[in-house]
C-alpha positions as CSV (number, residue, x, y, z in Angstrom):
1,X,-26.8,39.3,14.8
2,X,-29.4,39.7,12.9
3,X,-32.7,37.5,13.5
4,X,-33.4,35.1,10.8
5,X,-36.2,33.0,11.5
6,X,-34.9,30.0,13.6
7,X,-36.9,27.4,11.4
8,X,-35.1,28.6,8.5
9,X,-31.5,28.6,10.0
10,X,-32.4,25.3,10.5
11,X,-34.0,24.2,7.5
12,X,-37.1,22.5,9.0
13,X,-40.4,23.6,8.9
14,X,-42.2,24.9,11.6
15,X,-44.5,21.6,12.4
16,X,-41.1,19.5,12.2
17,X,-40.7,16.9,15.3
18,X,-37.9,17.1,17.6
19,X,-35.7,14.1,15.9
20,X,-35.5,16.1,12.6
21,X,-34.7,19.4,14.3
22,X,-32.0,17.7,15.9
23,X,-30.8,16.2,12.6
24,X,-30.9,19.4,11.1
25,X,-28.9,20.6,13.7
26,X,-26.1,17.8,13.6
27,X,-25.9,18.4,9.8
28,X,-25.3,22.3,9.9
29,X,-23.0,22.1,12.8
30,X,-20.3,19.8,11.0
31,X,-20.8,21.7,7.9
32,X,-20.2,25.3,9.2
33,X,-17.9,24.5,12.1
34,X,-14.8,26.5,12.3
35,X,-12.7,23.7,11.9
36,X,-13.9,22.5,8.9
37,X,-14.0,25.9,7.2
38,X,-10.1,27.1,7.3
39,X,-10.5,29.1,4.3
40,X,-12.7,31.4,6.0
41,X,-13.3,30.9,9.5
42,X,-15.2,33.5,10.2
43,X,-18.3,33.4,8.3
44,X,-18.4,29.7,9.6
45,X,-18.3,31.4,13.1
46,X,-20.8,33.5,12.7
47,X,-23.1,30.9,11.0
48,X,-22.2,28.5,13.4
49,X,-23.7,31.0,16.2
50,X,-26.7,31.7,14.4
51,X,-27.3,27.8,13.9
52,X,-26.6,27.3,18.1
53,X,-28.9,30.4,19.0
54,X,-32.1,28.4,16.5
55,X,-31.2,25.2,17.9
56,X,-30.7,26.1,21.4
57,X,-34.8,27.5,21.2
58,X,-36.3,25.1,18.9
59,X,-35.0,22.2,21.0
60,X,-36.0,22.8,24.0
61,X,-40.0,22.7,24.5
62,X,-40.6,25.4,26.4
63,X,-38.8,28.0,24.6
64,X,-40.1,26.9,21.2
65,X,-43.6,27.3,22.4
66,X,-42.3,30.7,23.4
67,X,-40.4,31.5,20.2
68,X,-43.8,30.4,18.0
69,X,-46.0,32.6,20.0
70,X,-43.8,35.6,20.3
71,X,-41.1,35.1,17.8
72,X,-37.3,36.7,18.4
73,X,-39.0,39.4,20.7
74,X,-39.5,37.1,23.2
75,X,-35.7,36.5,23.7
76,X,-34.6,39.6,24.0
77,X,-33.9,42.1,26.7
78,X,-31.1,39.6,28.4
79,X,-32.5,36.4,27.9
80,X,-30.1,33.6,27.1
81,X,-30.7,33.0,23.3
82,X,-31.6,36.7,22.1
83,X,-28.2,37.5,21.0
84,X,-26.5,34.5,21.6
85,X,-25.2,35.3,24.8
86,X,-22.3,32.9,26.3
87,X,-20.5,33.2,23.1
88,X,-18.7,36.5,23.4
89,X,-17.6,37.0,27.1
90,X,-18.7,34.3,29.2
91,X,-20.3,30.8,29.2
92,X,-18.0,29.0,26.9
93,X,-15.2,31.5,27.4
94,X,-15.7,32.7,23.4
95,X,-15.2,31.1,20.2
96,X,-12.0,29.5,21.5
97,X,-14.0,26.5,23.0
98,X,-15.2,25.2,19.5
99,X,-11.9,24.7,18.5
100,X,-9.6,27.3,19.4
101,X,-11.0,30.1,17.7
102,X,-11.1,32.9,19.6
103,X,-9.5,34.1,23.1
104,X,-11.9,32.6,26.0
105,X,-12.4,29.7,28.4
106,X,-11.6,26.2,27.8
107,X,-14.5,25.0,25.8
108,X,-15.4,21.9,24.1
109,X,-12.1,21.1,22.8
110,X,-13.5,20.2,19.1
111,X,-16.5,19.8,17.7
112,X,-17.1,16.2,18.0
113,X,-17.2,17.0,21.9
114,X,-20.5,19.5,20.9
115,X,-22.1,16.8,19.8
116,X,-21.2,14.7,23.1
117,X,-22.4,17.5,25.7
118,X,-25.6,18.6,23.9
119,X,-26.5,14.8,22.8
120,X,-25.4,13.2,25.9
121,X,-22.0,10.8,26.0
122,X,-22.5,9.3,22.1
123,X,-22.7,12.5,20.3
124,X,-26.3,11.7,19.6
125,X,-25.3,8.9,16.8
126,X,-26.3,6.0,18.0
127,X,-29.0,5.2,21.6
128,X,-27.3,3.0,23.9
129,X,-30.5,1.3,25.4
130,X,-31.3,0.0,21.9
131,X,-29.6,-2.8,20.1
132,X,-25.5,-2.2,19.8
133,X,-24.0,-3.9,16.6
134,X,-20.6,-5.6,17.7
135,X,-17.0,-3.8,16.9
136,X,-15.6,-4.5,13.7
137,X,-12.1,-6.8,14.0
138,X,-8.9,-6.5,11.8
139,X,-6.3,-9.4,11.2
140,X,-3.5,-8.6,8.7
141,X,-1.8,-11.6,6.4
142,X,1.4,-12.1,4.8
143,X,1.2,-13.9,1.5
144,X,3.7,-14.3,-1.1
145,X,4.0,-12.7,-4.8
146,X,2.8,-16.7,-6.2
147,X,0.0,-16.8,-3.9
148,X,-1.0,-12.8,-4.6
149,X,-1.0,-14.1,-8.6
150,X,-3.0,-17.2,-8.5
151,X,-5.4,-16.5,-5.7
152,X,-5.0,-19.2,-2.5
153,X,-7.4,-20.4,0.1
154,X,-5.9,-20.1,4.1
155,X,-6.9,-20.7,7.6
156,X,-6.4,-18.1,10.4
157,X,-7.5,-17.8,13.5
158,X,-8.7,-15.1,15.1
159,X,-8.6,-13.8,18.4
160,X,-12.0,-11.8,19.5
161,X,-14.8,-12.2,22.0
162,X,-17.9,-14.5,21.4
163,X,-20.7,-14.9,23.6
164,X,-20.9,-16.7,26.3
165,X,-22.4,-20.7,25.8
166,X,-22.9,-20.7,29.6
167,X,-24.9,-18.0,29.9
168,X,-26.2,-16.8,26.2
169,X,-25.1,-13.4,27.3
170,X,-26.7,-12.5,29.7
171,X,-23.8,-12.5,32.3
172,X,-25.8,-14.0,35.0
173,X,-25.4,-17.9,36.0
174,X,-29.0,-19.9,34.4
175,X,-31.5,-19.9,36.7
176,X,-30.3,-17.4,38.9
177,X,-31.9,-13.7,39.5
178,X,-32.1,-10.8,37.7
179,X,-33.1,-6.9,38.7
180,X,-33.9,-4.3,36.6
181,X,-31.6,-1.3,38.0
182,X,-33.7,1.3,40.0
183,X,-31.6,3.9,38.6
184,X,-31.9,3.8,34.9
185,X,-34.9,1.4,35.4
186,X,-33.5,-0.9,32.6
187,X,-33.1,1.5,29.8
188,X,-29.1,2.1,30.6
189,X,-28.9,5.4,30.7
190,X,-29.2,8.4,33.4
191,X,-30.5,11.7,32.1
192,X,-29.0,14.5,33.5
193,X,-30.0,18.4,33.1
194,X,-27.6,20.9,33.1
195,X,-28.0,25.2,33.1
196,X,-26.0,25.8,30.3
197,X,-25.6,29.6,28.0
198,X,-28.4,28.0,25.8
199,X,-30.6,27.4,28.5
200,X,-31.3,23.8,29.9
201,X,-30.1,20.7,28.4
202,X,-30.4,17.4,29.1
203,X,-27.2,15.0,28.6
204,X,-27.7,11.3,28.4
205,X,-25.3,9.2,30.1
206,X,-24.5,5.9,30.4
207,X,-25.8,4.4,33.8
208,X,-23.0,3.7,36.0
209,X,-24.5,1.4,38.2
210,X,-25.5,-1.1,35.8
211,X,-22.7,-0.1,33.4
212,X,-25.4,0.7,30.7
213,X,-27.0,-3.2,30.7
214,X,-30.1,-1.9,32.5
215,X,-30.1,-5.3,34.9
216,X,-28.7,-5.9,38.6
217,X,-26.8,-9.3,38.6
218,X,-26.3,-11.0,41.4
219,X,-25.1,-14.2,40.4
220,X,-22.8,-13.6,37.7
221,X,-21.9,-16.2,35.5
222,X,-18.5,-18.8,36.4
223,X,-17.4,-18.7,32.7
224,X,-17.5,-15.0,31.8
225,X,-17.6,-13.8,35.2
226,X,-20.9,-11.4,34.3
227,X,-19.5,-10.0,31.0
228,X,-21.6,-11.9,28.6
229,X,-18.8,-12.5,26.4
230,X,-15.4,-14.7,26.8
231,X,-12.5,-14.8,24.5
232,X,-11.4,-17.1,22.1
233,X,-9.2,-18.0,19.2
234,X,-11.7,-18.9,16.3
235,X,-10.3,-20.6,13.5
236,X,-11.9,-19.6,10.4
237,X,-10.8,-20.4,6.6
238,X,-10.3,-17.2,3.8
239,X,-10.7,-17.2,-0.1
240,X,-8.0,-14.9,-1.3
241,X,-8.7,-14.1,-4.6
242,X,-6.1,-14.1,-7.8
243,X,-4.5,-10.5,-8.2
244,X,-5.1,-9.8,-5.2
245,X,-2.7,-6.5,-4.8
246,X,-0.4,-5.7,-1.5
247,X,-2.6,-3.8,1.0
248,X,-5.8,-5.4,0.0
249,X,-8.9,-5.7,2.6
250,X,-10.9,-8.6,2.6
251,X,-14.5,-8.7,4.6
252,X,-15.7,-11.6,6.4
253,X,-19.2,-10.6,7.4
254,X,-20.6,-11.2,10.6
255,X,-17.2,-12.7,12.2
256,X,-16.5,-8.9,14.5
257,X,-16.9,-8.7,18.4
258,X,-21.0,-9.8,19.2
259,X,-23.3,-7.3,19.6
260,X,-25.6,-6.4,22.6
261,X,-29.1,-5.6,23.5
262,X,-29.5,-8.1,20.4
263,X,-27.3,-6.2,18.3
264,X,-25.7,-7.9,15.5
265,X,-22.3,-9.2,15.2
266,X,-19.5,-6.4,13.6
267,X,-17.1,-7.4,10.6
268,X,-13.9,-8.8,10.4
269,X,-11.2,-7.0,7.8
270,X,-8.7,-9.0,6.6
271,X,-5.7,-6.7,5.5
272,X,-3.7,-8.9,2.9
273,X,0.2,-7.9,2.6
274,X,2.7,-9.2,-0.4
275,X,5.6,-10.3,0.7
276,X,9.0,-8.9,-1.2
277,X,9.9,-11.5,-4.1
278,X,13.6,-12.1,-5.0
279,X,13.2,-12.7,-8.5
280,X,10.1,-10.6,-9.5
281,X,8.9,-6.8,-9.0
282,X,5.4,-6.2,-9.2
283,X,4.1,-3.2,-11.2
284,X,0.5,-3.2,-11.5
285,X,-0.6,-6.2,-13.2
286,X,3.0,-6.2,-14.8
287,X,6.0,-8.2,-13.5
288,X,9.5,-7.6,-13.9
289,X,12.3,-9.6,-13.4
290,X,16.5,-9.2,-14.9
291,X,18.6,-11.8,-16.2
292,X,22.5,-11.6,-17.3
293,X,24.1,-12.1,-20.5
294,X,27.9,-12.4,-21.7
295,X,29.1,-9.8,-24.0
296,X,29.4,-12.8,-26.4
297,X,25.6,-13.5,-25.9
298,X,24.6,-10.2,-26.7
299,X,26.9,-9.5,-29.7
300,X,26.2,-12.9,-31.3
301,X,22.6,-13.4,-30.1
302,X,21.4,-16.5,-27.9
303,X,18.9,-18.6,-26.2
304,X,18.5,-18.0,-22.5
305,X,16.3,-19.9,-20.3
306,X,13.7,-17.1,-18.1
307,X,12.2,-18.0,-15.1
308,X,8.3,-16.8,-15.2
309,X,5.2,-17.3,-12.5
310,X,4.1,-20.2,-14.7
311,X,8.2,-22.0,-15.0
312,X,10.5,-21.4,-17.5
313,X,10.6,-20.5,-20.7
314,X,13.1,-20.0,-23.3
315,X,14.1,-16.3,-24.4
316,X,15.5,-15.6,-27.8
317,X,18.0,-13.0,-27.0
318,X,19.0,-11.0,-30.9
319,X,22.4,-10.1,-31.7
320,X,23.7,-6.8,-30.7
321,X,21.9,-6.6,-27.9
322,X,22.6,-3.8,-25.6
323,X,22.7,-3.3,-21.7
324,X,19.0,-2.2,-20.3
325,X,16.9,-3.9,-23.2
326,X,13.6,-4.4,-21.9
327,X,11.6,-7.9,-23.7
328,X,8.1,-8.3,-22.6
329,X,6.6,-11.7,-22.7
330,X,2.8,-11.3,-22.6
331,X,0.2,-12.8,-20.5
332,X,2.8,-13.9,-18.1
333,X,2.2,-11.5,-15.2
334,X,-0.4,-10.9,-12.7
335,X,-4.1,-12.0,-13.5
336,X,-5.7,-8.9,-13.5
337,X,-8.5,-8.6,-10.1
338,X,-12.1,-9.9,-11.3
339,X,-11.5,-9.6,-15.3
340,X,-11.8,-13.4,-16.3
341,X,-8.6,-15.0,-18.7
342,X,-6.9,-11.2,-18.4
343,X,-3.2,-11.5,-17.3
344,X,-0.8,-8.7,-17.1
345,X,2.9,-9.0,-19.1
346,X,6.5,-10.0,-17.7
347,X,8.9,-7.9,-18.4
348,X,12.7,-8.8,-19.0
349,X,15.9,-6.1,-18.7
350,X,18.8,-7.2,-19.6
351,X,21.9,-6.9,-18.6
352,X,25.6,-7.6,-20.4
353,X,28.1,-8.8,-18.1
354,X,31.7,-7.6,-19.2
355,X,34.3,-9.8,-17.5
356,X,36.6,-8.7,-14.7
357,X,39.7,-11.4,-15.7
358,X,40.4,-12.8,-19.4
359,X,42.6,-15.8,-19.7
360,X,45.8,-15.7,-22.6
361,X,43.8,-16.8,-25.1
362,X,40.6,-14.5,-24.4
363,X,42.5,-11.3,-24.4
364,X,44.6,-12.3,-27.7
365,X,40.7,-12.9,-29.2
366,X,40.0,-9.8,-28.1
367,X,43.1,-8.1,-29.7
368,X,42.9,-9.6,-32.4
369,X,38.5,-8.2,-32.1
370,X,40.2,-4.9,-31.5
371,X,42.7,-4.8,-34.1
372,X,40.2,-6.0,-37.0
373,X,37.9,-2.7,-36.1
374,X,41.2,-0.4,-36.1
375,X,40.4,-0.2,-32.0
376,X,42.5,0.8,-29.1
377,X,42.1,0.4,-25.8
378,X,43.6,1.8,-22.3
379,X,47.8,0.9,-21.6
380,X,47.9,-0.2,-25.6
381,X,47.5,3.4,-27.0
382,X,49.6,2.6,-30.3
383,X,48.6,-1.1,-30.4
384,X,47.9,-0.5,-34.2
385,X,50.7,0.6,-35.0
386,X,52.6,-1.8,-33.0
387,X,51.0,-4.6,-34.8
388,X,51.9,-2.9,-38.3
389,X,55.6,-2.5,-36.6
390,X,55.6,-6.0,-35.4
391,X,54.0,-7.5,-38.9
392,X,56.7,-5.5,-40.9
393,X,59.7,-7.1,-38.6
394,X,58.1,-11.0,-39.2
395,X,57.7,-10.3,-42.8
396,X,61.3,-9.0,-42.9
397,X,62.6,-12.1,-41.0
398,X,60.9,-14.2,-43.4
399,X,62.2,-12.8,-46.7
400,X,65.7,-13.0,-44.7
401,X,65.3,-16.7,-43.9
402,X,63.8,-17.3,-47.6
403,X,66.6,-15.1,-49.2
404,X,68.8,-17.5,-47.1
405,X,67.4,-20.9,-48.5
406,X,67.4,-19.6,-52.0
407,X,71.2,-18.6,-52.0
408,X,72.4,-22.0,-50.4
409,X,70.1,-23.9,-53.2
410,X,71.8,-22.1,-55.7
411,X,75.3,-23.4,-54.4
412,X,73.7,-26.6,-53.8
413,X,72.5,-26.7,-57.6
414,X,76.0,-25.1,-59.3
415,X,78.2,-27.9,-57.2
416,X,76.7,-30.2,-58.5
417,X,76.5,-29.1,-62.0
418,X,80.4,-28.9,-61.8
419,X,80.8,-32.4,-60.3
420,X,78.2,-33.9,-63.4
421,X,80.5,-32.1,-65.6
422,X,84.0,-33.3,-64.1
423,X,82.6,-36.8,-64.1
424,X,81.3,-36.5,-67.4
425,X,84.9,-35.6,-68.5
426,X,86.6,-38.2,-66.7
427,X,84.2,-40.9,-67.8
428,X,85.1,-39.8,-71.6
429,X,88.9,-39.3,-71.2
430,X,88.6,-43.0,-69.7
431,X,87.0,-44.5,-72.3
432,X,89.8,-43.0,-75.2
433,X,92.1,-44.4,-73.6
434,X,91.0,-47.9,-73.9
435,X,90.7,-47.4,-77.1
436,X,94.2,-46.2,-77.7
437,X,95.5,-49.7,-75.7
């Protein structure tokens, strides 16, 4: 490899303290590791050695005094950061350990775990003597579609750890003593060096005999039994806001697990879920919802009643109105989140119902329907010209039975012109013969 100079690999200049080399470091690392480079892993190997080799010299005291006297030359010849030895054959068994590049060893196991072994336990993010904010806490909710719309105010209560009122704490019972541990000597943590291919390094650990609180109890509190912390269910009351969409996280500052070494409190997330709605589908800001209509309805045009998120309203449904038509009704759907008097629209599809059974008098409408637009329909394939076959038979009939009445009434109307004419002879041959006595 060839020998950039080490403050430059780094970024830093040559007067820079050892916190910003070690940012530096931190910062390159993620960028160029193997795993985060997929599209070509092997310039991010070789970078990522030549970033180790600076940072294993310029951390380390010594060395660096060494390096700024003699520059590169002073590594050479064997020593452990001249040509970043460890990295091919031995030490970390090869690339494979950052990873699982490569063919050696076992490694680190990903590059997180770097962080962990050169910074000591925490990756070098955050001390663990100094002031520990609290965990954050999650709590999910199931609201429904109504409540999602209009906003709604709940209480929930929370499981989680608070501090202890017996103790404030500090774990031990008021009053009673208190040691700082002689291992850590109250800072919580045990340095330990270690020979590594870099050369020394010093890992930070927490201390196990105190367990990283820097203090010997021996009369632990009765309540939290030396924890500091006991658990409870804490009621607290959430402002859900209107729109509010399925999947939504709310923040509740300040209401997470407590910190310690006067850290502050973490944050609780409050993961808001819609329940399914049988009448409405959400879509956005947009609701949907389908109503039924009779093939009557939709051919002739109605009224229908619609239920909406704010009641029901009446629908003017047109004539000829097919299956699927979508009506939109606006400002009836979802308030849209933090716009002010901005609602979303309700959406209507319609469907025509076509009935399974038909009374007598339904299906002869419907013939008759059928007949008037010269239809047919299936088992009736010649019903048009059965119903010109069976109108020509009824109008035969009916001249027959008229053809009939006429033919009596003429006999009816002859008979009794003979029978006026027989009686009018009779009447006058009568009335001679009077005279002639």
């Amino acid at each position: 490899m060839s020998k950039r100079d080490y403050y430059e690999v780094l970024g830093v200049s040559k007067d820079a303290s050892d916190a910003e080399i070690k940012k530096a470091f931190k910062k390159l690392a993620l960028k160029y590791h193997p795993d985060r480079n997929p599209d070509d892993p092997k310039a991010a190997e070789e970078k990522f050695k030549e970033i180790n080799e600076a940072y294993s010299v310029l951390s380390n005291s010594q060395k660096r005094a060494q390096y700024d006297q003699f520059g590169p030359a002073a590594f050479q010849n064997g020593n452990a950061a001249g040509s970043g030895a460890g990295f091919g054959q031995g030490g970390f068994g090869g690339f494979g350990g950052f990873g699982g590049f490569g063919q050696g060893g076992q490694g680190f196991g990903g590059f997180e775990d770097i962080f962990d072994s050169f910074f000591g336990g925490q990756g070098g993010r955050q001390s663990s003597n100094g002031p520990q904010r609290g965990a954050d806490l999650r709590y999910d909710v199931d609201i429904a579609l109504k409540q999602a719309a209009f906003g709604t105010e709940m209480e929930i209560e929370v499981p989680k750890e608070e501090t202890c009122d017996h103790c404030h704490g500090e774990g031990a019972e008021p009053g009673s003593k208190v040691d700082t541990c002689p291992d850590c000597h109250g800072t919580g943590q045990q340095r330990v060096v270690q020979n590594t291919p870099f050369g020394q390094m010093v890992n930070v650990r927490t201390c196990s005999r105190c367990g990283g609180t820097g203090k010997i109890i021996h009369d632990k509190c009765k309540k939290c039994h030396g924890s500091g912390t006991v658990k409870v269910r804490k009621k607290l009351k959430i402002k859900i806001p209107a729109g509010v969409d399925d999947g939504a996280r709310l923040r509740v500052a300040g209401e997470g697990e407590p910190g310690t070494r006067g850290g502050g409190h973490g944050d609780l997330y409050v993961y808001i879920f819609v329940r399914r709605d049988p009448k409405f589908a959400r879509e956005g800001s947009d609701i949907l919802s389908e109503e039924t209509i009779s093939f009557a309805q939709a051919a002739l045009g109605t009224k229908i009643p619609v239920e909406t998120l704010d009641g029901k309203i009446e629908l003017n449904i047109p004539a000829g109105t097919q299956t699927g038509t979508l009506f939109r009704i606006r400002g009836k759907g979802i308030p849209v989140l933090g716009a002010k008097n901005r609602r979303g629209d309700h959406h209507v599809r319609v469907t025509v119902s076509i009935p399974k059974k038909l009374n007598d008098k339904q299906q002869e409408l419907l013939r008759e329907f059928a007949y008037a637009g010269g239809e047919t329909w299936v088992g009736e394939p010649k019903s048009a010209e059965k119903k010109a076959d069976d109108s020509a038979v009824s109008n035969t009939k009916k001249d027959t039975k008229k053809n009939k009445k006429s033919v009596w009434n003429k006999l009816k109307d002859d008979l009794f012109q003979s029978l006026r004419k027989v009686w009018g002879d009779f009447c006058w041959s009568w009335a001679r013969l009077k005279e002639d006595l």
